[in-house]
N, CA, C and O atoms as a printed pandas DataFrame, in Angstrom:
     atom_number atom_name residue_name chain_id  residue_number  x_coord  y_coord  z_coord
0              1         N          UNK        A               1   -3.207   10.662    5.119
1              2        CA          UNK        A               1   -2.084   10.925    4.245
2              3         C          UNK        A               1   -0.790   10.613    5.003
3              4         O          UNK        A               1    0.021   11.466    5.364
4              5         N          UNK        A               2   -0.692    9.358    5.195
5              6        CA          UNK        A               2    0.868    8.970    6.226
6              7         C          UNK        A               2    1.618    7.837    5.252
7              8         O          UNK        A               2    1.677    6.730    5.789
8              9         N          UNK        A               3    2.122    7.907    4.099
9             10        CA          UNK        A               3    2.799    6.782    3.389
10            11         C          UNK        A               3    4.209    7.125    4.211
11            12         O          UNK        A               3    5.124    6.308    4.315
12            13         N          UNK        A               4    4.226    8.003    4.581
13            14        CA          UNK        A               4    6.084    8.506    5.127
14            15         C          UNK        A               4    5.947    8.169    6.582
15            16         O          UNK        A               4    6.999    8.075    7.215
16            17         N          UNK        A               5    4.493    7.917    7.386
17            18        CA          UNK        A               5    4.505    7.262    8.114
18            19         C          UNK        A               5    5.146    6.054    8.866
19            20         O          UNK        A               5    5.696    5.966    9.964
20            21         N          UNK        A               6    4.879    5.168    7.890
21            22        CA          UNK        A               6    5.145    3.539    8.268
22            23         C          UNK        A               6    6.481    3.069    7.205
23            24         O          UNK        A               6    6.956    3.756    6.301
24            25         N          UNK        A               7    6.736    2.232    7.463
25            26        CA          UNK        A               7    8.109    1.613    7.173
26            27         C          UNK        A               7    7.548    0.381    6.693
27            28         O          UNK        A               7    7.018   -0.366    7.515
28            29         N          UNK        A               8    7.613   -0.120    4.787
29            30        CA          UNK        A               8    7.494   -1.337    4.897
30            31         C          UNK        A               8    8.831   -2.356    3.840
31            32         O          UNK        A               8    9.698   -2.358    2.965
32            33         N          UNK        A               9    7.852   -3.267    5.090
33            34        CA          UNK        A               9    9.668   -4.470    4.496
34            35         C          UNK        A               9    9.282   -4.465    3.425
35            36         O          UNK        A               9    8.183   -4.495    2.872
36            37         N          UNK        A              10   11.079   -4.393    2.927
37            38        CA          UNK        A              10   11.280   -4.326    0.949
38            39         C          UNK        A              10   11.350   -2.977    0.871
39            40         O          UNK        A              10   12.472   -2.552    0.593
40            41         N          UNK        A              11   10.748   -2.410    0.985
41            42        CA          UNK        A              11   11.373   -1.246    0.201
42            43         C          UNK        A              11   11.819    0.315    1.362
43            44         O          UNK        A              11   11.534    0.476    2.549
44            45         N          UNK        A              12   12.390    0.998    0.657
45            46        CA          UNK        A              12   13.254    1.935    0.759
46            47         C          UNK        A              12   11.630    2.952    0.965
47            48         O          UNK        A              12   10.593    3.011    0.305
48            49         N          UNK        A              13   12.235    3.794    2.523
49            50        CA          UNK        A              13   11.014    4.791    3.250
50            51         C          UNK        A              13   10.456    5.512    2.570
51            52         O          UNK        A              13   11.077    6.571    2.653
52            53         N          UNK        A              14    9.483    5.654    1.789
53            54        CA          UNK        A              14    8.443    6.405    1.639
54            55         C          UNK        A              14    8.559    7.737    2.385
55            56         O          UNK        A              14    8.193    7.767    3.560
56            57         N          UNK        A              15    9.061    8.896    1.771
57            58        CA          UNK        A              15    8.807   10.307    1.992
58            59         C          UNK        A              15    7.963   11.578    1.818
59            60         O          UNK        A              15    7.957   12.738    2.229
60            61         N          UNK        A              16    7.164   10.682    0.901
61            62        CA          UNK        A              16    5.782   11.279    0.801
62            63         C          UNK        A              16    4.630   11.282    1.398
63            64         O          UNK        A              16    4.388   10.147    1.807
64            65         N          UNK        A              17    3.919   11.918    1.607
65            66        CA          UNK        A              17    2.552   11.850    2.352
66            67         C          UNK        A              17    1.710   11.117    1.627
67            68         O          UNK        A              17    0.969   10.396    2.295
68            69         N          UNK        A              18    1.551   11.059    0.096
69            70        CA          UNK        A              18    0.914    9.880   -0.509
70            71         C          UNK        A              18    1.289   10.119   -1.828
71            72         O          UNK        A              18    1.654   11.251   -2.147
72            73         N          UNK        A              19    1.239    8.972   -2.857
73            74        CA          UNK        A              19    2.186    8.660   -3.614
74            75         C          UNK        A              19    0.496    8.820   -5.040
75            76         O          UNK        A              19   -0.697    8.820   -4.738
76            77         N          UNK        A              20    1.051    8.917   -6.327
77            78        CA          UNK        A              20   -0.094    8.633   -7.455
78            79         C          UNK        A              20    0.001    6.627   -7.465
79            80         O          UNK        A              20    0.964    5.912   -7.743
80            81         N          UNK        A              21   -1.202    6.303   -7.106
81            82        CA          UNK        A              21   -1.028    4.653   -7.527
82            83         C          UNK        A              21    0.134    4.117   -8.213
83            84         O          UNK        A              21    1.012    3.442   -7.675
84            85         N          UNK        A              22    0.093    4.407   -9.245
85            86        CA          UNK        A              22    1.106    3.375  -10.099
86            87         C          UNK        A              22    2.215    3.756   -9.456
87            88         O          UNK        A              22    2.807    3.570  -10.519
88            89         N          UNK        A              23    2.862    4.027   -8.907
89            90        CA          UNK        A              23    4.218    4.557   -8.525
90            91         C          UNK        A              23    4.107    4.207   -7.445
91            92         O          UNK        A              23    5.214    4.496   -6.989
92            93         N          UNK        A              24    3.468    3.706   -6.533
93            94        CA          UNK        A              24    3.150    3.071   -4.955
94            95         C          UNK        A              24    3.148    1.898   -5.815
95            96         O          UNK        A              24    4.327    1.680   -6.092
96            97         N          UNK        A              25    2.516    1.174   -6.284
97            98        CA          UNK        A              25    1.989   -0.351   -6.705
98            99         C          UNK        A              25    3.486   -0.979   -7.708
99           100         O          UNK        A              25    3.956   -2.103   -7.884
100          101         N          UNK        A              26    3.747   -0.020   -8.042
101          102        CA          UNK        A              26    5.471   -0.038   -8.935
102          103         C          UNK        A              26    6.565   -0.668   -7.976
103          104         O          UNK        A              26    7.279   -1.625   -8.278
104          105         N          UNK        A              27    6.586    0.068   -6.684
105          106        CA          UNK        A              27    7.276   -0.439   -5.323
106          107         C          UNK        A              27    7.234   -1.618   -4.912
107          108         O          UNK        A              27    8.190   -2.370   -4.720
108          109         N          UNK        A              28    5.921   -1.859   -4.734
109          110        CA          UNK        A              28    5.080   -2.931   -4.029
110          111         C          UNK        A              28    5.953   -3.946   -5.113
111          112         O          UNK        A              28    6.949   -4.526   -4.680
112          113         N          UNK        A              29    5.495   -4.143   -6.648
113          114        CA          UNK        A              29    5.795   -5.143   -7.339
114          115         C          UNK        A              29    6.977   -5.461   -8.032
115          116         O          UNK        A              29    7.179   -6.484   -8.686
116          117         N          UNK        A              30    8.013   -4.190   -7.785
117          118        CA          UNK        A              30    9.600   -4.313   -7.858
118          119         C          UNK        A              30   10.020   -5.536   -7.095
119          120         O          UNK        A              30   10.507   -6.579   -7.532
120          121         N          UNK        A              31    9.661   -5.109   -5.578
121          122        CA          UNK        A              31    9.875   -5.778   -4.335
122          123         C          UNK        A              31    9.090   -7.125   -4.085
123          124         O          UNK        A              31    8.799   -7.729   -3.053
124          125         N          UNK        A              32    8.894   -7.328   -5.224
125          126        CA          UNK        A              32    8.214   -9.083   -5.219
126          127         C          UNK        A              32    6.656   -8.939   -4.364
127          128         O          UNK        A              32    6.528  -10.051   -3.853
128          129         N          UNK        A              33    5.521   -8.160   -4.004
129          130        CA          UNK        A              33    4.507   -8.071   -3.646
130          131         C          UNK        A              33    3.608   -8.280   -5.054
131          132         O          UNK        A              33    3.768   -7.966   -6.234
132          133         N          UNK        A              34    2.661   -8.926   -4.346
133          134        CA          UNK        A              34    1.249   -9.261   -5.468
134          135         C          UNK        A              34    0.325   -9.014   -4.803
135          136         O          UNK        A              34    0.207   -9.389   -3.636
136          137         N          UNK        A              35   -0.519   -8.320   -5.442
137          138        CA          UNK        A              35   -2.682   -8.110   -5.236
138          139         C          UNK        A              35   -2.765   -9.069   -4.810
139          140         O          UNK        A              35   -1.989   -9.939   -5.207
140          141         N          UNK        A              36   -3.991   -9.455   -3.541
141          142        CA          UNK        A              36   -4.544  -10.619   -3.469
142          143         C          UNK        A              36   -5.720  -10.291   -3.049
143          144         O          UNK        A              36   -6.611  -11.086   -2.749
144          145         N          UNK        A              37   -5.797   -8.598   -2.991
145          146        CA          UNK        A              37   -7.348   -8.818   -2.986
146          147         C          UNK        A              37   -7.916   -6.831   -2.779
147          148         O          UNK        A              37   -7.105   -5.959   -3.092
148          149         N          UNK        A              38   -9.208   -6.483   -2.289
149          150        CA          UNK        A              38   -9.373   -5.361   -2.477
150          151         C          UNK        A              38  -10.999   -5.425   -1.770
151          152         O          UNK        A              38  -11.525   -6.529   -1.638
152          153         N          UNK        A              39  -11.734   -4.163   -1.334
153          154        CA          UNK        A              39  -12.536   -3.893   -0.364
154          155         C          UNK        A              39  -12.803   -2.217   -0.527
155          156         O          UNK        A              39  -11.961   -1.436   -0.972
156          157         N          UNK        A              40  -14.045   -1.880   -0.106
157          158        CA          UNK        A              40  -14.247   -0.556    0.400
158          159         C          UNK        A              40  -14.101   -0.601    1.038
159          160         O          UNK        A              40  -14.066   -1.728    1.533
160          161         N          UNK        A              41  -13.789    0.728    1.977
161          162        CA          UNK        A              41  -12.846    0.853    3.121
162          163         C          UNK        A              41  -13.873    2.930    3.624
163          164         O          UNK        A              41  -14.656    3.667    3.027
164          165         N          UNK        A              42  -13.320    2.950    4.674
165          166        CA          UNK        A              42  -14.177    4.133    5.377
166          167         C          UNK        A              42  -14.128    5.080    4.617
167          168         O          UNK        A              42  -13.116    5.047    3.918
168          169         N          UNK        A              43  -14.884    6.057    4.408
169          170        CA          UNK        A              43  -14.330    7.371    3.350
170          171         C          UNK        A              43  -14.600    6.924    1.926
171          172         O          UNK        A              43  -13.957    7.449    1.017
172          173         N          UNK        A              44  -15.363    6.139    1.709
173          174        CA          UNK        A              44  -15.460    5.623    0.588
174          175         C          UNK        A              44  -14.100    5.508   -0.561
175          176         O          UNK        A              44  -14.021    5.295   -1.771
176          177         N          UNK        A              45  -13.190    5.753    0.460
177          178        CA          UNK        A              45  -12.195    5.152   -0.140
178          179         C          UNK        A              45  -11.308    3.111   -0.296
179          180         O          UNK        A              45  -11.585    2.124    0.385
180          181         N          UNK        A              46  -10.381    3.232   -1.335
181          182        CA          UNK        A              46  -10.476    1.487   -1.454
182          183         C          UNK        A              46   -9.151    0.884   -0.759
183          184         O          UNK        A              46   -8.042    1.402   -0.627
184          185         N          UNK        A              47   -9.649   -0.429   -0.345
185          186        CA          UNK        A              47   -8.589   -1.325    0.889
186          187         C          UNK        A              47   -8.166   -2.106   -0.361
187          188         O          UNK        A              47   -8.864   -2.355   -1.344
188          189         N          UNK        A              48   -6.961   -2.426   -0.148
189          190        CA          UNK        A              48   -5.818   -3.156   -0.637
190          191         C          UNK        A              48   -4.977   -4.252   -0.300
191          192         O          UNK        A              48   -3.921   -3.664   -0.069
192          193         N          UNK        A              49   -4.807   -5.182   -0.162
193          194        CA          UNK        A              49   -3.834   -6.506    0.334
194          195         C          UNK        A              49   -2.738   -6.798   -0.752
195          196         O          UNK        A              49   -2.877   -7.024   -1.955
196          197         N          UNK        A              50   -1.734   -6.736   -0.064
197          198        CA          UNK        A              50   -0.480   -7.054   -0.649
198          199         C          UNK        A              50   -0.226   -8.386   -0.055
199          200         O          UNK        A              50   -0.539   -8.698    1.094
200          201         N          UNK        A              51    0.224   -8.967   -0.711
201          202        CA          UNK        A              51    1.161  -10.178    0.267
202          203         C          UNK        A              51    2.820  -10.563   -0.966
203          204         O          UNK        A              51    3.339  -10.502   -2.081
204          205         N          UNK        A              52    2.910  -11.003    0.655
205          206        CA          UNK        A              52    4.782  -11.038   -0.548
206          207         C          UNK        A              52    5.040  -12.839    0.512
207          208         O          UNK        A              52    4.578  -13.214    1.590
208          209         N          UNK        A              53    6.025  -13.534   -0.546
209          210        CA          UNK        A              53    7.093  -14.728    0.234
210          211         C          UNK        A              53    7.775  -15.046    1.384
211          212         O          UNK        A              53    8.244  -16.082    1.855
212          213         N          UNK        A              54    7.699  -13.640    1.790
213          214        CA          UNK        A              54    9.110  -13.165    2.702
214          215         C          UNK        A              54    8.303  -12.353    3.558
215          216         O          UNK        A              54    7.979  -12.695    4.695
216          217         N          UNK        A              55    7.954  -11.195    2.970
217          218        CA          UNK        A              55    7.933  -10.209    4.490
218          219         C          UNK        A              55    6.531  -10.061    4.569
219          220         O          UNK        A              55    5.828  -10.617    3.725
220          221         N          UNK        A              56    6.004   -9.344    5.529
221          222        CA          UNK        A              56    5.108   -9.751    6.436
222          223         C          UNK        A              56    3.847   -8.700    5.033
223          224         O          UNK        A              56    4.136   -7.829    4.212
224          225         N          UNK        A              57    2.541   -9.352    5.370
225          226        CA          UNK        A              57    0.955   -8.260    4.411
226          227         C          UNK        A              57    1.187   -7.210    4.402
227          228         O          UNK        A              57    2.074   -6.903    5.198
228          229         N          UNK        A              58    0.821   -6.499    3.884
229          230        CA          UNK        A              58    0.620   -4.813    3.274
230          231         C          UNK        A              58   -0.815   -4.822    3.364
231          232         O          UNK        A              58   -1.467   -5.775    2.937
232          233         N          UNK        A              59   -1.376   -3.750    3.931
233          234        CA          UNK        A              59   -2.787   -3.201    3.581
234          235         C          UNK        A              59   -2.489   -1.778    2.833
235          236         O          UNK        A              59   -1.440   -1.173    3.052
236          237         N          UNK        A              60   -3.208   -1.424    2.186
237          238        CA          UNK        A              60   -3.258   -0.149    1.736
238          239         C          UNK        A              60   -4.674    0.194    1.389
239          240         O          UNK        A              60   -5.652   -0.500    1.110
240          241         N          UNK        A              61   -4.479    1.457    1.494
241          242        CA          UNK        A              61   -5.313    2.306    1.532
242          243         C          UNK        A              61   -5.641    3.585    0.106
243          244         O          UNK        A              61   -4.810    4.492    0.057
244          245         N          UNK        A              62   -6.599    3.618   -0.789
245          246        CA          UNK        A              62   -6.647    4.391   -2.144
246          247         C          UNK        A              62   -7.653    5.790   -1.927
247          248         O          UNK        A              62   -8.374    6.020   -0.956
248          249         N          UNK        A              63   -7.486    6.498   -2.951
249          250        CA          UNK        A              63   -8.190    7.232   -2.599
250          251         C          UNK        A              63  -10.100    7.074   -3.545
251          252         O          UNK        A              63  -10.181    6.540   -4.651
252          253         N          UNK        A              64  -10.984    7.472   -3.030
253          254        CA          UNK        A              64  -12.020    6.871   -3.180
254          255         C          UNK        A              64  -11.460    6.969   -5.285
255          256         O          UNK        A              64  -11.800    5.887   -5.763
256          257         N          UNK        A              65  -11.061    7.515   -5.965
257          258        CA          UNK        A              65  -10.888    7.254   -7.130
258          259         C          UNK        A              65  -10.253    6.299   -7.696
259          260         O          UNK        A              65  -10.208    5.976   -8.883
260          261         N          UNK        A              66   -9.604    5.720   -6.490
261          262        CA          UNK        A              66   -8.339    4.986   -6.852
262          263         C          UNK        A              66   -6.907    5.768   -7.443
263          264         O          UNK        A              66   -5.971    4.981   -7.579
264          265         N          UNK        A              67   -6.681    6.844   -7.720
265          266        CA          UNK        A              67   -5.596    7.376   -8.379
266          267         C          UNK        A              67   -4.530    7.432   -7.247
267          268         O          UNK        A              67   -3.401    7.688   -7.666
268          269         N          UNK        A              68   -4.620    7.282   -6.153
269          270        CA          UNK        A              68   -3.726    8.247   -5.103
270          271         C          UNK        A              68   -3.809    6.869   -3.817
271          272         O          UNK        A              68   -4.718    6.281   -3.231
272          273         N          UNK        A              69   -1.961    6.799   -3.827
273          274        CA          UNK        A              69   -2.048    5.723   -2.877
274          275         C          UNK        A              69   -1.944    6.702   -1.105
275          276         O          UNK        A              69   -1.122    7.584   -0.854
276          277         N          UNK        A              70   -3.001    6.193   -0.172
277          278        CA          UNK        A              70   -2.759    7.382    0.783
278          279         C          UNK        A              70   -2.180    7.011    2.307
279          280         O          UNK        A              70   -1.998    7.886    3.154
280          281         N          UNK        A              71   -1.941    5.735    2.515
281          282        CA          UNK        A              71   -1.456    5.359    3.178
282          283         C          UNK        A              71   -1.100    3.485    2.910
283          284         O          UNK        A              71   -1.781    2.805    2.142
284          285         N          UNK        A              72    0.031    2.956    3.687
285          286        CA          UNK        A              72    0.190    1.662    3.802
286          287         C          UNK        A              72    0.995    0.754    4.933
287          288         O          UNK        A              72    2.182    0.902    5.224
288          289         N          UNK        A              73    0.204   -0.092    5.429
289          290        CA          UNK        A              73    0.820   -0.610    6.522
290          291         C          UNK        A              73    1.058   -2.334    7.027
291          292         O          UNK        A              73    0.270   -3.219    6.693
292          293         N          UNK        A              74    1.869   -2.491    7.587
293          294        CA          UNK        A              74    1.843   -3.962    7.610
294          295         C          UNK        A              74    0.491   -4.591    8.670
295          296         O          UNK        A              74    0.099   -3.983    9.665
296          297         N          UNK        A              75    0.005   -5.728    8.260
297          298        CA          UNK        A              75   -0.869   -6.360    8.766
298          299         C          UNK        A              75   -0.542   -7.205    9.795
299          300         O          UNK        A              75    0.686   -7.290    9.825
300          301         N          UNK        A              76   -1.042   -7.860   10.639
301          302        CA          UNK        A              76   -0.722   -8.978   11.214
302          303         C          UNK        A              76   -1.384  -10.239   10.676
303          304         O          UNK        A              76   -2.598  -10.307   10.488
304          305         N          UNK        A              77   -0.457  -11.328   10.414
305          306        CA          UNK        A              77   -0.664  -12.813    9.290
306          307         C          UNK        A              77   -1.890  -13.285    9.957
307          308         O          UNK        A              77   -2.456  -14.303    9.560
């Protein structure tokens, strides 16, 4: 639960510990980010790829329901 963790380019810090999906993915796609893809991930929770024009991948992290975004961080290209 660290979205207030990490800092990502485009948007304005995340102060929450984790956000409901649409309202994380709302951010993401204000700020010009698109899906490019998706994975199970440890915890039987689900992996996420953002990619944007400009600033550097997004991974994220769901909760195994998908409702609850619980963390997100930049990747290396």
């Amino acid at each position: 639960m660290t979205l207030d963790k990490h800092k990502l380019d485009g948007i304005a810090q995340i102060t929450a510990k984790t956000l409901p999906t649409t309202e994380f993915e709302n951010l993401l796609l204000a700020a010009g980010y698109e899906q490019v893809g998706s994975a199970p991930a440890k915890g039987n929770r689900i992996k996420v790829w953002w990619t944007h024009p400009q600033y550097r991948q997004i991974e994220a992290i769901y909760s195994p329901d998908g409702n609850t975004a619980i963390t997100a961080y930049h990747v290396a290209d």
